[in-house]
C-alpha positions in Angstrom: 0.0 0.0 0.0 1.0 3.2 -1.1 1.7 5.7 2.0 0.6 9.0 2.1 1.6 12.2 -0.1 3.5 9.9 -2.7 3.2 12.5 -5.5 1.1 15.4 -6.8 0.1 13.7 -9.4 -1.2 10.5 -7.5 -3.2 12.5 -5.4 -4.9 14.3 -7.7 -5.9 11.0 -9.6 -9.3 11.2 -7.5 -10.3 14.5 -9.6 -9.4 13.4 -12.8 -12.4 11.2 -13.8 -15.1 12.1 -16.2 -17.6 13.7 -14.5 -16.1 14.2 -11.9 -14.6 17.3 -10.3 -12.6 19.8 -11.6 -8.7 19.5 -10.5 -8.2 20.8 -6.8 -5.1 21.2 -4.7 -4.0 18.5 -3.3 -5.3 17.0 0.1 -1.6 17.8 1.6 -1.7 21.9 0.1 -5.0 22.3 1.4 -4.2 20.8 5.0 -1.4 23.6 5.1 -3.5 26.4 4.2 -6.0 25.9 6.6 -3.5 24.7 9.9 -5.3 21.5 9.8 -3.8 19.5 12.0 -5.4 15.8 13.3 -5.6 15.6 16.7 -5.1 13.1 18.9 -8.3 14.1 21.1 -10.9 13.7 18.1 -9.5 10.3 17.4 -8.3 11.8 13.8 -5.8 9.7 11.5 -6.9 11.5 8.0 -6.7 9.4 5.2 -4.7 11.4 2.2 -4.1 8.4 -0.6 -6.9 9.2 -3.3 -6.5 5.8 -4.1 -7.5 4.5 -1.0 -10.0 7.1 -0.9 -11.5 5.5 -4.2 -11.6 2.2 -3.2 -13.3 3.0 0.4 -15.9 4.6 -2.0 -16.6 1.7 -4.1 -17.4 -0.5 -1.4 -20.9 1.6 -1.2 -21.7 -0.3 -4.5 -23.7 1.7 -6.8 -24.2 4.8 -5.8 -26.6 6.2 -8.5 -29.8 7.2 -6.6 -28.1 6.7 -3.0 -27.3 9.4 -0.3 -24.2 9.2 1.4 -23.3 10.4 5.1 -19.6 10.8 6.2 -18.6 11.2 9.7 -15.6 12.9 10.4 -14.6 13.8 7.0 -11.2 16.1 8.1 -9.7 17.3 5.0 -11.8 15.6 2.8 -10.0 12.5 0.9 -13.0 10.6 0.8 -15.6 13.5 1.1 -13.7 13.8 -2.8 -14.2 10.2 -3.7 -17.6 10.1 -2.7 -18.5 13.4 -4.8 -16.6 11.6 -7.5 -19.2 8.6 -7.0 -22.9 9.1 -8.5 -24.2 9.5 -5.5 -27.2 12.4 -5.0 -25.3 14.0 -2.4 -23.1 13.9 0.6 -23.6 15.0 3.7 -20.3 15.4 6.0 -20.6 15.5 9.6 -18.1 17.6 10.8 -17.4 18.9 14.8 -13.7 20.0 14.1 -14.2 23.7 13.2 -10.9 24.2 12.1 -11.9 21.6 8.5 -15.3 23.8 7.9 -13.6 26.5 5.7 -11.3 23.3 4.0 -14.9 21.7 3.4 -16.7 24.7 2.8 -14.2 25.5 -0.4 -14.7 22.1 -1.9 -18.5 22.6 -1.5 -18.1 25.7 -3.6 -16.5 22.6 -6.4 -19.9 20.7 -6.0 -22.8 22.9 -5.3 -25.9 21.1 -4.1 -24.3 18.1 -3.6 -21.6 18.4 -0.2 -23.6 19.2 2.4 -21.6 20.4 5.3 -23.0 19.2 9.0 -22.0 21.3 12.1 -22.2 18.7 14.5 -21.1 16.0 17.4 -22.4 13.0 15.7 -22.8 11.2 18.8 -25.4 13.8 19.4 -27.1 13.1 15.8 -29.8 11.5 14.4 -27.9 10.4 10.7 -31.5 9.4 9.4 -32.8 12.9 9.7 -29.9 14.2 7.2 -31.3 12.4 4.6 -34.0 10.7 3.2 -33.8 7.2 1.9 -32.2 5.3 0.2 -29.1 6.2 2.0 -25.5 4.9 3.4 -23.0 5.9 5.4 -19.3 5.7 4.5 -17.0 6.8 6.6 -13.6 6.5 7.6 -14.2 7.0 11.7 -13.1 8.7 14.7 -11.3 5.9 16.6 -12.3 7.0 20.0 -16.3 7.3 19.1 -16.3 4.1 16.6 -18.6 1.8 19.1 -21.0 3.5 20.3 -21.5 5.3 16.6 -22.2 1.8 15.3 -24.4 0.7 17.9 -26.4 3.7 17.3 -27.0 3.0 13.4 -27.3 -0.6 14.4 -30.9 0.2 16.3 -31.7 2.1 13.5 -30.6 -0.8 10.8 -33.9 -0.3 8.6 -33.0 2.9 7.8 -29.6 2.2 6.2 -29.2 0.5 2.8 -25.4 -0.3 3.8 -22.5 0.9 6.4 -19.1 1.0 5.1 -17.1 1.7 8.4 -13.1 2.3 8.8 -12.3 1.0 12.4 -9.4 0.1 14.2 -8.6 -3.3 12.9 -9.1 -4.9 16.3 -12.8 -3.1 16.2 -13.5 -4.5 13.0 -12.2 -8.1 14.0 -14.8 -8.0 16.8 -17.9 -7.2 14.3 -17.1 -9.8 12.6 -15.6 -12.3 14.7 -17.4 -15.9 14.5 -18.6 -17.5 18.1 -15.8 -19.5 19.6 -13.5 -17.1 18.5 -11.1 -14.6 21.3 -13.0 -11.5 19.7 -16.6 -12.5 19.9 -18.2 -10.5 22.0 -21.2 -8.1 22.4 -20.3 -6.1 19.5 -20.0 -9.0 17.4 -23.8 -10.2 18.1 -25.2 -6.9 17.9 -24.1 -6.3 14.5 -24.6 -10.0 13.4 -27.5 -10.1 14.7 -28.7 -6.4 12.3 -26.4 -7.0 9.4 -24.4 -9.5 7.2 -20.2 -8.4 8.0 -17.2 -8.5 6.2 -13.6 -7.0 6.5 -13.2 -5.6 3.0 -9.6 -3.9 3.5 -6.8 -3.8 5.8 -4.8 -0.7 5.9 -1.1 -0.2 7.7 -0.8 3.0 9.7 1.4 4.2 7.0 -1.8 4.7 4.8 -2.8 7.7 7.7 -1.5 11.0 8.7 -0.3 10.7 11.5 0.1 7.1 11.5 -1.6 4.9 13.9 0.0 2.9 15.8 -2.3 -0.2 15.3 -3.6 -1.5 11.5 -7.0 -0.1 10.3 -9.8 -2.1 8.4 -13.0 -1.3 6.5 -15.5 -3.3 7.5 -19.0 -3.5 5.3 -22.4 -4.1 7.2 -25.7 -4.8 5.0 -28.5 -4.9 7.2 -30.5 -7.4 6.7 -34.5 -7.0 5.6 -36.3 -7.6 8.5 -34.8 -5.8 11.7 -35.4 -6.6 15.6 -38.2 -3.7 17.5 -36.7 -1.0 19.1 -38.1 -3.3 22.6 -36.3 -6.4 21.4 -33.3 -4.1 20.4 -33.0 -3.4 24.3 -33.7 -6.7 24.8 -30.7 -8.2 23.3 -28.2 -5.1 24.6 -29.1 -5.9 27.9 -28.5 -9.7 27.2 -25.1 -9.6 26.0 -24.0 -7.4 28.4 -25.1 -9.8 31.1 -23.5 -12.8 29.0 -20.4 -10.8 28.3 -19.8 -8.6 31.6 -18.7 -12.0 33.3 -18.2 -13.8 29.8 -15.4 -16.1 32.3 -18.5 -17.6 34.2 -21.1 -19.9 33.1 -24.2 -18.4 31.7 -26.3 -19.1 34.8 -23.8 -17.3 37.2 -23.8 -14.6 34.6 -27.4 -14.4 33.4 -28.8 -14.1 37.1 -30.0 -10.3 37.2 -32.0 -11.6 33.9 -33.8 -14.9 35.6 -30.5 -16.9 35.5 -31.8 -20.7 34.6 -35.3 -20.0 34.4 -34.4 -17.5 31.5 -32.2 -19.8 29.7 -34.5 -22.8 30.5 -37.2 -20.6 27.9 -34.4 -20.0 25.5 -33.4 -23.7 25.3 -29.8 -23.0 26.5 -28.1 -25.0 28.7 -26.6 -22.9 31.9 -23.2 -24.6 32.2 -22.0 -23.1 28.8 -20.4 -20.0 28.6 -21.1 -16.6 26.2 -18.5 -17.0 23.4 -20.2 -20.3 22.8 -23.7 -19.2 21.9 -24.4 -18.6 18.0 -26.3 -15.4 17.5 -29.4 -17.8 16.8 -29.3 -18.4 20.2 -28.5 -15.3 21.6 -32.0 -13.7 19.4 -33.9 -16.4 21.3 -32.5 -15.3 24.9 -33.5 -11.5 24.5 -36.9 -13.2 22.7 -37.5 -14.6 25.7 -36.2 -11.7 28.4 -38.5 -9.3 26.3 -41.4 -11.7 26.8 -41.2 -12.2 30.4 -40.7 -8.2 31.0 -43.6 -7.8 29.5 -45.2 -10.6 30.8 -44.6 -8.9 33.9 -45.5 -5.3 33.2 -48.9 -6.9 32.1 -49.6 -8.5 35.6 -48.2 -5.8 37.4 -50.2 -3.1 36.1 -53.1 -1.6 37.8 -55.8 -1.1 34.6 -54.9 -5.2 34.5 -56.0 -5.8 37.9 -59.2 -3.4 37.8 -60.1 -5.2 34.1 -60.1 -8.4 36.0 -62.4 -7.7 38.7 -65.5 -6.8 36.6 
């Protein structure tokens, strides 16, 4: 893999397609104008090969008709690819102030097309941006990675596809298989909402700064029919239970949920552990938690008891 700033000409291969946009400065010449330098408390590693840019891009498979959102697009490398892509439009999500006036000039290169989002996205609702069909792509803030996905996974109807640069280690644990070291909560979440793959491995000398671990790309398509927002909650509290004491056996670990009674419903036996359970399994445990809290919000309630007596 070609590192970073390898030529003027490389980088400005992005620009050059048909259709595409008009030549810009290069990713490097416009990170020195504007003082834009990553920092280490955003999470930032920016992404300057147009080639890798490109690539990420493609992995959002046809474009044409498709809205894109990118978090945390810095100075832009694949904010350029995207606009290079058919895509409607693209709307970056942006709280470093310092790359607003970068993004805000290659706006002026694509009008009506980058739109330019002033916000935490931890504090944002992506679907609201946008309306369908719509993806995001997005080469993320390390330290906000998690909990971003597990937000777009409770939403997983309203995304046609997540193409997601993580920490490589992050990205082993979506996809990791049960039985494996890194299956764990975050693996069965996303398993559970979407069909994952690694699609590309990156070494730190793809980044500016460099990293000091590898980065991956990992693509989630989620699948047709998604769990309720209830059974959602469901299965996050159950795999935190499994997982929190994932060294025990489920019916030490399961106890605040109804221990063997729970996994009696569920068909699981309580001498196994978490990291043996297939996600199969795990859907029937938070099946079953959701049905007995509800099952006993039902006979608690008070209009229950008053409908009873007459």
């Amino acid at each position: 893999m070609a590192e970073s700033g390898s030529g003027r000409d490389e980088e400005r291969g992005a620009e050059t397609q048909p259709g595409a946009l008009p030549p810009l400065p290069t990713l490097k010449e416009s990170i020195h104008k504007h003082g834009l330098d990553a920092k280490k408390s955003l999470g930032q590693h920016f992404l300057l090969d147009p080639s890798v840019c490109e690539r990420i891009a493609r992995l959002g498979g046809d474009l044409h008709g498709r809205h894109v959102v990118e978090i945390g697009p810095g100075p832009g490398g694949l904010t350029r690819a995207l606009l290079a892509s058919p895509a409607l439009d693209v709307h970056a999500v942006e709280i470093d102030s310092r790359a607003w006036p970068l993004l805000e000039e290659l706006a002026l290169h694509a009008p009506d097309r980058l739109k330019i989002v002033r916000q935490d996205a931890l504090e944002l609702d992506a679907t609201q941006l946008t309306p369908g069909p719509r993806q995001i792509i997005a080469n993320l803030p390390y330290n906000v990675a998690t909990p971003l996905l597990i937000s777009w996974l409770r939403q997983g109807a309203d995304w046609e596809r997540l193409v997601l640069m993580f920490q490589k280690e992050v990205a082993e644990r979506v996809c990791a298989a049960p039985g494996s070291s890194a299956y764990g909560r975050l693996a069965v979440l996303a398993q559970w909402c979407a069909d994952c793959s690694i699609a590309m491995v990156l070494p730190p000398g793809a980044f500016s700064p460099p990293p000091k671990v590898h980065s991956a790309v990992a693509v989630l398509r989620p699948h047709a029919q998604q769990p309720s927002p209830a059974l959602f909650k469901a299965m996050e509290q159950v795999t935190a239970a499994a997982f929190g004491q994932r060294r025990k056996m489920l019916r030490a670990a399961m106890k605040p949920l109804g221990g063997e009674d729970l996994l009696g419903a569920a068909g699981i036996e309580g001498t196994r552990r978490a990291e043996t359970l297939s996600i199969a399994e795990f859907a029937r445990l938070a099946e079953c938690h959701l049905a007995r809290k509800q099952a006993g919000q039902k006979s608690s309630s008070p209009l229950e008891g008053q409908g009873q007596g007459h």
